[in-house]
KOLKOLMI-394502 format. One record per residue (C-alpha): residue number from 1; x, y, z. Coordinates in nm, 2 decimals, decimal comma, m for minus. Each point is the difference from the previous one (the first is absolute). Layout:
<rs>
NUM	X	Y	Z;
...
</rs>
This chain:
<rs>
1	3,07	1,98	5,44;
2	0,06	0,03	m0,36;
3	0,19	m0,36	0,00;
4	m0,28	m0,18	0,18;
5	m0,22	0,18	m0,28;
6	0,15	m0,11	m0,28;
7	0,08	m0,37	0,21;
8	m0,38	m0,02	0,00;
9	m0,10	0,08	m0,32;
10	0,28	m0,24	m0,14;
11	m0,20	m0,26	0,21;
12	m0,35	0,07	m0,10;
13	0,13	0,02	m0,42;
14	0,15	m0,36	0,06;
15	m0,32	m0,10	0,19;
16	m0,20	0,10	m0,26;
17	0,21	m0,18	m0,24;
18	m0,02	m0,33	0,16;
19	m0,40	0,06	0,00;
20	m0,01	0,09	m0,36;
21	0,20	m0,32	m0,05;
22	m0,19	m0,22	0,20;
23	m0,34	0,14	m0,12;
24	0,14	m0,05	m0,38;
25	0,19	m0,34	m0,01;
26	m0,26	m0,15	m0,18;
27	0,14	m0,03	m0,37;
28	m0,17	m0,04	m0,36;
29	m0,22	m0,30	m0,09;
30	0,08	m0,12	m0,30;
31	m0,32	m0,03	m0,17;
32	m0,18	0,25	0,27;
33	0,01	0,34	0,12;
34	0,34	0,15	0,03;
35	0,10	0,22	0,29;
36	m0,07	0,35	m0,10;
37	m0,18	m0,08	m0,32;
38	m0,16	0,28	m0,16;
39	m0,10	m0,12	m0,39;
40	m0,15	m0,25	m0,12;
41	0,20	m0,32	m0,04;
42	0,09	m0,08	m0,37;
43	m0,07	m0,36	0,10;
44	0,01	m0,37	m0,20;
45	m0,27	0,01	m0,25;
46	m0,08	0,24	m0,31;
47	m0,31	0,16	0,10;
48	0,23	0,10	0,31;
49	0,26	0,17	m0,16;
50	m0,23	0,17	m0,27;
51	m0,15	0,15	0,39;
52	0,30	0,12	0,10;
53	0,07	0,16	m0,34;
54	m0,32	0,16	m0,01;
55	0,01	0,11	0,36;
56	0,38	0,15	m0,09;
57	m0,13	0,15	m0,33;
58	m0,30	0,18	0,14;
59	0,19	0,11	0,31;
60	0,25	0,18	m0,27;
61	m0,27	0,16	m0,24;
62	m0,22	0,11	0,32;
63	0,32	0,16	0,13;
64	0,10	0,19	m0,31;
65	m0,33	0,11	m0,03;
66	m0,01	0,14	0,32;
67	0,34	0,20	m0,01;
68	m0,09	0,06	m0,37;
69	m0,35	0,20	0,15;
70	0,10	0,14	0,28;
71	0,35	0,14	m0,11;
72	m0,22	0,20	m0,27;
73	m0,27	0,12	0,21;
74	0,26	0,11	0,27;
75	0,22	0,21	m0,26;
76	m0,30	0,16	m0,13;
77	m0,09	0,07	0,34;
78	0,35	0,12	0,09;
79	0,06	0,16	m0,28;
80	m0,34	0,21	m0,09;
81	m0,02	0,11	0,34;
82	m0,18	0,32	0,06;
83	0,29	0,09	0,24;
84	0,23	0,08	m0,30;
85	m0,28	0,17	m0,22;
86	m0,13	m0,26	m0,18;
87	m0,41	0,03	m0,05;
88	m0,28	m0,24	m0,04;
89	m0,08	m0,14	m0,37;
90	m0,33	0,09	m0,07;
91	m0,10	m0,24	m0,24;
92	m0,29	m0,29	m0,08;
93	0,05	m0,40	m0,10;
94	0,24	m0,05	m0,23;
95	m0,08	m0,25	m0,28;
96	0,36	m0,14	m0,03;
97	0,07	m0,01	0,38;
98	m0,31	m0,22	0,01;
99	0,11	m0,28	m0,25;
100	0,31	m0,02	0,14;
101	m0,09	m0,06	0,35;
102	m0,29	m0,23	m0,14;
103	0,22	m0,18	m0,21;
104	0,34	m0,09	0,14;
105	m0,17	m0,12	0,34;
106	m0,18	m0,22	m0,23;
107	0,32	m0,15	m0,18;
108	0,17	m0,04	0,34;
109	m0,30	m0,23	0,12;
110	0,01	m0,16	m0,27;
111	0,33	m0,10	0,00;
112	m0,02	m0,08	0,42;
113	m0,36	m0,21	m0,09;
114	0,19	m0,24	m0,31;
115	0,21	m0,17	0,19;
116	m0,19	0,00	0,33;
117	m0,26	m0,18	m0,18;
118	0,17	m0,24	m0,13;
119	0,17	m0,13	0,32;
120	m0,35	0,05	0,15;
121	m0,14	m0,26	m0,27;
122	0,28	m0,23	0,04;
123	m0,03	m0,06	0,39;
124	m0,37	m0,11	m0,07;
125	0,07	m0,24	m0,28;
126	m0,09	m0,31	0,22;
127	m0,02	m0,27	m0,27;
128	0,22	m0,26	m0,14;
129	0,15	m0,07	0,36;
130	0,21	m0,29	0,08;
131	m0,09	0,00	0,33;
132	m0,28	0,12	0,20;
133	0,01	0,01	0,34;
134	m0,37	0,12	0,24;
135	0,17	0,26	0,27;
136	m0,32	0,05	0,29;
137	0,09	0,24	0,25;
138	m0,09	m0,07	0,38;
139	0,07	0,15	0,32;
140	0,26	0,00	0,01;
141	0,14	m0,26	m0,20;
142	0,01	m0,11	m0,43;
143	m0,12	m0,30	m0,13;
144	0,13	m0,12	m0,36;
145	m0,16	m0,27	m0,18;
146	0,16	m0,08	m0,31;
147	m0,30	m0,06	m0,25;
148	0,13	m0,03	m0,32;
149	0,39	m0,11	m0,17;
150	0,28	m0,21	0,19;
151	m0,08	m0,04	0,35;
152	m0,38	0,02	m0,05;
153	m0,18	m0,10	0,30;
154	0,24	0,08	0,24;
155	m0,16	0,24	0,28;
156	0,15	0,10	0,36;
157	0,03	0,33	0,19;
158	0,28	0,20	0,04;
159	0,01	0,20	0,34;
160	0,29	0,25	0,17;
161	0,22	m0,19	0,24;
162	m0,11	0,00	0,39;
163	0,39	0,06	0,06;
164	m0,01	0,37	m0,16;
165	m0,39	0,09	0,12;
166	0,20	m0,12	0,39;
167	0,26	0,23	m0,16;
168	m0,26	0,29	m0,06;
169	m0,16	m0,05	0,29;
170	0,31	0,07	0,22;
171	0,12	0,33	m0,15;
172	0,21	m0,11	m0,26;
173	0,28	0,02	0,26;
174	0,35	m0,16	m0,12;
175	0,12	m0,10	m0,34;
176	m0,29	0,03	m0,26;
177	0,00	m0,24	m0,29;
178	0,03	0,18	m0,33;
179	m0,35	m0,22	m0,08;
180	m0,14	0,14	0,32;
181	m0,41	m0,05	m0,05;
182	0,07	m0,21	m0,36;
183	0,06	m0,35	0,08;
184	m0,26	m0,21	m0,02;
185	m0,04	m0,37	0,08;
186	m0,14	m0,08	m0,38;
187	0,09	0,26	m0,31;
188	m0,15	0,00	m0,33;
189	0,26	m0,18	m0,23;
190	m0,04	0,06	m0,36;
191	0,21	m0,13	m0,31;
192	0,26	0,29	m0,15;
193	m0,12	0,11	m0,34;
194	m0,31	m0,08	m0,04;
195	m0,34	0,15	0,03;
196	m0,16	0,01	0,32;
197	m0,37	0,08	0,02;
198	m0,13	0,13	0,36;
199	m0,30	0,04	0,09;
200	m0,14	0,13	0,29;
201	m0,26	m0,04	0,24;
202	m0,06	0,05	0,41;
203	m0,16	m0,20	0,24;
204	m0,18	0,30	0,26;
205	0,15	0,36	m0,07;
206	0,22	0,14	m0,35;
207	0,34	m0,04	0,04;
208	0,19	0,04	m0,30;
209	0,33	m0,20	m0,15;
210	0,28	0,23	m0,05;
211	0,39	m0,07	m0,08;
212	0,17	0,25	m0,15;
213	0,26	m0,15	m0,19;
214	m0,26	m0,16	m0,20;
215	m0,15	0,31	m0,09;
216	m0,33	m0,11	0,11;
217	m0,26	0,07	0,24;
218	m0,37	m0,12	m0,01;
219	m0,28	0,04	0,28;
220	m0,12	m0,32	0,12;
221	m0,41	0,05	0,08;
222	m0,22	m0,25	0,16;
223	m0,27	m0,12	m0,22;
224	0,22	0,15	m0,31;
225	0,27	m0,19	m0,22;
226	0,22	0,27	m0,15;
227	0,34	m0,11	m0,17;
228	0,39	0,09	m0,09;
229	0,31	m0,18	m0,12;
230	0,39	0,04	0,00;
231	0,29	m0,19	m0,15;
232	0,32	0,05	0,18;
233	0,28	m0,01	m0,19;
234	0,26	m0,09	0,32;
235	0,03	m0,24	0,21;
236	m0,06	0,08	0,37;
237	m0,20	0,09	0,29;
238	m0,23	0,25	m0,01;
239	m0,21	0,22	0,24;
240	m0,33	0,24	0,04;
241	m0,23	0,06	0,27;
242	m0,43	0,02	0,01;
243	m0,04	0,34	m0,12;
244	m0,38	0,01	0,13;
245	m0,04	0,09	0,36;
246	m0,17	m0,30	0,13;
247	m0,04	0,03	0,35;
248	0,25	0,01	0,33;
249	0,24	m0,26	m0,13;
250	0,04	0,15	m0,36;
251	0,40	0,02	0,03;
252	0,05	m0,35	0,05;
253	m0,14	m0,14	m0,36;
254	0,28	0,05	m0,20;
255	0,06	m0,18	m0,32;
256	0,29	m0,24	m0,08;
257	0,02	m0,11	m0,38;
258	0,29	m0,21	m0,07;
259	0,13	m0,01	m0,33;
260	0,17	m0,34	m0,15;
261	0,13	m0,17	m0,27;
262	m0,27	m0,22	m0,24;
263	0,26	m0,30	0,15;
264	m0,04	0,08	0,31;
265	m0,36	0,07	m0,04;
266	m0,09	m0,31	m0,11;
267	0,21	m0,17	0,32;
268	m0,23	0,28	0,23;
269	m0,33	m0,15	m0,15;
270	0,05	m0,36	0,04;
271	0,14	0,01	0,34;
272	m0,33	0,24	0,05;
273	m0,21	m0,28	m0,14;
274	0,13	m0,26	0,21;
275	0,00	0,21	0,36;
276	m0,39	0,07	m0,10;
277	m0,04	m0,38	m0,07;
278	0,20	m0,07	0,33;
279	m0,23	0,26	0,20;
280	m0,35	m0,12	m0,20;
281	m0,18	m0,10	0,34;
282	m0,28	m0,27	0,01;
283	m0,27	0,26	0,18;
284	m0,17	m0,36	0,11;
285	0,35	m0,06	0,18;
286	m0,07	m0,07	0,34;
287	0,32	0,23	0,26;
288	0,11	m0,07	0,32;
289	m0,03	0,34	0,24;
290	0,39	0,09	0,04;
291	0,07	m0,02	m0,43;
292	m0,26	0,24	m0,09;
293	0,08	0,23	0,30;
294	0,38	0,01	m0,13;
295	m0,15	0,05	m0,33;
296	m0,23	0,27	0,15;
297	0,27	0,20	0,10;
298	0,16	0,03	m0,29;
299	m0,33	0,12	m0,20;
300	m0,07	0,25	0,31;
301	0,36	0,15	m0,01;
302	m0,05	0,10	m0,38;
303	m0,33	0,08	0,03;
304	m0,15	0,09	0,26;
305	0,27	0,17	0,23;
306	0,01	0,30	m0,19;
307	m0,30	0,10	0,17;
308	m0,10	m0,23	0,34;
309	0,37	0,00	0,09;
310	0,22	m0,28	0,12;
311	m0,15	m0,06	0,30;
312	m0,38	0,05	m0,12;
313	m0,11	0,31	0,15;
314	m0,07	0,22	m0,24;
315	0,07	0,38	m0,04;
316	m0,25	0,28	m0,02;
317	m0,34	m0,09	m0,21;
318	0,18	m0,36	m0,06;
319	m0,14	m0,24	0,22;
320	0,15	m0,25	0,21;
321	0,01	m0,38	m0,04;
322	0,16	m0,06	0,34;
323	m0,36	m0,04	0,15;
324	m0,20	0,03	m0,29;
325	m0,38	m0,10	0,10;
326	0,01	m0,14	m0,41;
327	0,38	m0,12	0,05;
328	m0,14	m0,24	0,26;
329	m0,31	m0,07	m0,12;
330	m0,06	m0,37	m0,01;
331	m0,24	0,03	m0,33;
332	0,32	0,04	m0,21;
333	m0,23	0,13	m0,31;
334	0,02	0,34	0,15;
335	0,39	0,02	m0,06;
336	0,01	m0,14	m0,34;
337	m0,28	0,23	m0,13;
338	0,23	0,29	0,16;
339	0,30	m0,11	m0,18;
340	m0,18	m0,05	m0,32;
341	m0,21	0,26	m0,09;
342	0,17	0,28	0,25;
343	m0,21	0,21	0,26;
344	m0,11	0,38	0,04;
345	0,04	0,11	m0,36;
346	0,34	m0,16	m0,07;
347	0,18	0,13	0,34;
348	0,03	m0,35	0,03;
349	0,13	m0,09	m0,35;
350	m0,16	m0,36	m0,14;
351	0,29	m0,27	m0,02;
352	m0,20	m0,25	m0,25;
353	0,33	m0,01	m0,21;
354	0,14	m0,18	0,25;
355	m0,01	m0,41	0,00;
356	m0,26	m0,17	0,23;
357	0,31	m0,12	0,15;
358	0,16	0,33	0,12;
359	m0,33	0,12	0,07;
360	m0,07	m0,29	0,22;
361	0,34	m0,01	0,15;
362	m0,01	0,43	0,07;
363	m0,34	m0,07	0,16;
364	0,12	m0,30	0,22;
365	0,32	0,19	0,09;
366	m0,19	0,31	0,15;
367	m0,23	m0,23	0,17;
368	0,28	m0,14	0,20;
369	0,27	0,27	0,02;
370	0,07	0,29	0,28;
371	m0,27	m0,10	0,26;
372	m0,24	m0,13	m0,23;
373	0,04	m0,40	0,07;
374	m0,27	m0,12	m0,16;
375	0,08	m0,33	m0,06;
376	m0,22	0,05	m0,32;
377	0,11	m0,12	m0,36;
378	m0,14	0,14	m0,36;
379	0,07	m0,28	m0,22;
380	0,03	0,14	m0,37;
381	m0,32	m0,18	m0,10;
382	m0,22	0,23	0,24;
383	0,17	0,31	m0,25;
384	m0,10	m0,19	m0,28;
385	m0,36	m0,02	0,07;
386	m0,01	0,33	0,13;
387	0,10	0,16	m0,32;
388	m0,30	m0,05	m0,22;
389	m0,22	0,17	0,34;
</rs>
C-alpha cells in the first residue's frame, strides 16, 4: 500500500511538472513583458531609465524608512513594557521632538520631490521633435498618421493579426508564440535616435498609448489632443498594449513600434510612399462585382470580424449582417451612412478613415456573402457623395 502511495504521488509531482511546463513555455519578448516580470523595465530611452531609477530609489528610501520606524516603535514597545515595571511618561509636547519630526520629513520630501520633478518635466517637453507622428485610438485598433518630419503624410492602420485572435479564441491550446497577442499586420516604425513626438487622440471611447520600454504612457480622449515623445536609443522591436479599458475586445489592441536605422528609415518611407501611390484609388473608378468582393473580404477580416464574426452572425448585443434588413437593402445610402458615422452611440464604431474604396468594397462584400446574394454593387462614387450627407 505504501508503494502504490508513493508510486502515485511520484505520478501526480511529474504531472504537475509537465503542466507547469506546458502552461509556462512561453519565453521573454524582447522588447515586451518578460515571463515573471515584476519591476519596471529599464528600457531604450532616458526618461525610461531615470523611471526605473526612481522607482528603485524610492522603493529603497520607503523601505528604510519603514524598518527605520517600526523597529523603534516596537523596541520602545518591547522594551517599556509595563510587564517588566516600566510606567507611563507623564509628560506634554515637547518643543524639540516637534522640529524634528517636522523637519526631517520635510528634507526627505524634498529630496524624493527633486529628482521626480525633473523627470516629470522632461517626459512633457514635447518641442523640437524630429518627427511627429498623430496616434488615434479605435476599437480596437491604432491609427498613425505621420504629420510632420520624414515620412510625413504617410497614414495606415495597424491591427492584431486574425491568426493570434483565432489563436485566442481557441484556448490558447498548443505552442504559444512568445508575441502571443503583439503582432500586428502594420507597427509604428520610427527612426533610432531621434525625437519622436506622439500625440494622441481617440475616435469613440479613451484608450490610452502605453509601451513600457519607452517610458511613456498618454491617454488618448475623443474630442481631446494630448501629447508625449520618446527617443530610443536601440535598435528593435518594441511592444505595449491600450492601457484604457475600451470595451469587450480591449486585449487585442496592442501596440507594435519598430525601431530602425535612419538608413533603413529612409528605405521604409519611400517604399511607404510608393505602396500609398500604388493603392491611391480613382473613387470615380467604375468595379466589376467579383474585384471589390475579393477586396471586401479583406477589409471585413480586419475590421469588422472582430465583432460580426466570420460568418456574419453576430454575438450578443452585435448584430448580424447575415440577413440584415439594412445589409440587403437595395437603397445602399443606409449602409454607407452606417459605416461612416457609426450607429447607437458608437456600438457601431464610424469607419470614415477608411477609403471610399474599402468602404465600398466592405459594403458590396456583405451584400453578397453567407446567404446574402444580392447581386447588388456600391461603386466607390456612391461613398463619395454620401460623405458630405
Amino acid at each position: 500500500m505504501k508503494r502504490i502511495s508513493q508510486k502515485l504521488a511520484h505520478m501526480l509531482l511529474s504531472a504537475g511538472a509537465l503542466v507547469g511546463t506546458a502552461a509556462h513555455a512561453v519565453n521573454d519578448l524582447p522588447g515586451g513583458p518578460a515571463v515573471r516580470q515584476l519591476n519596471l523595465p529599464v528600457g531604450v530611452t532616458k526618461i525610461s531609465e531615470e523611471q526605473h531609477l526612481l522607482h528603485t530609489g524610492m522603493l529603497i528610501t520607503c523601505t528604510v524608512l519603514f524598518i527605520a520606524v517600526f523597529s523603534v516603535m516596537f523596541y520602545s514597545i518591547w522594551k517599556h513594557r509595563k510587564s517588566v515595571g516600566h510606567k507611563a511618561a507623564n509628560f506634554h509636547e515637547s518643543v524639540t521632538v516637534e522640529v524634528i519630526w517636522t523637519i526631517v520629513p520635510f528634507i526627505i520630501v524634498i529630496l524624493m520631490a527633486l529628482p521626480a520633478t525633473k523627470t516629470l518635466v522632461a517626459q512633457k517637453d514635447t518641442t523640437n521633435a524630429d518627427l511627429t507622428v498623430k496616434v488615434t485610438g479605435y476599437q480596437w485598433k491604432w491609427g498613425y498618421d505621420y504629420i510632420k518630419g520624414e515620412g510625413e503624410g504617410l497614414a495606415y492602420i495597424s491591427t492584431l493579426l486574425p491568426a493570434h485572435r483565432q489563436f485566442s479564441n481557441n484556448g490558447a491550446k498548443g505552442a504559444v508564440p512568445d508575441n502571443y497577442l503583439f503582432e500586428v499586420d502594420n507597427p509604428l516604425v520610427v527612426p533610432v535616435d531621434k525625437k519622436i513626438r506622439v500625440i494622441t487622440t481617440a475616435n469613440d471611447v479613451i484608450h490610452a498609448f502605453a509601451v513600457p520600454q519607452f517610458g511613456i504612457k498618454q491617454d488618448a480622449i475623443p474630442g481631446f489632443v494630448r501629447d508625449t515623445w520618446f527617443r530610443a536609443e536601440k535598435v528593435g522591436d518594441y511592444y505595449g498594449q491600450c492601457q484604457e479599458l475600451c470595451g469587450k475586445e480591449h486585449a487585442y489592441m496592442p501596440i507594435h513600434v519598430k525601431v530602425v536605422s535612419a538608413e533603413d528609415y529612409s528605405k521604409w518611407v519611400d517604399g511607404e510612399k510608393k505602396k500609398a501611390a500604388a493603392k491611391a484609388d480613382d473613387p470615380n473608378k467604375v468595379w466589376v462585382l467579383a474585384d471589390l468582393v475579393k477586396r471586401g473580404e479583406k477589409v471585413y477580416a480586419a475590421n469588422c470580424a472582430a465583432c460580426h464574426q466570420a460568418n456574419g452572425k453576430g454575438a450578443g448585443p452585435i448584430k448580424a449582417l447575415d440577413g440584415s434588413e439594412k445589409v440587403l437593402s437595395e437603397d445602399h445610402a443606409v449602409q454607407i451612412q452606417i459605416l461612416l458615422k457609426g450607429l447607437n452611440n458608437g456600438a457601431m464604431p464610424s469607419w470614415k478613415q477608411l477609403s471610399d474604396t474599402d468602404l465600398a468594397a466592405v459594403a458590396t462584400y456583405t451584400k453578397n456573402s453567407w446567404s446574402n446574394k444580392t447581386g447588388q454593387l456600391v461603386q466607390p462614387a456612391e461613398v463619395l457623395a454620401q460623405r458630405s450627407k
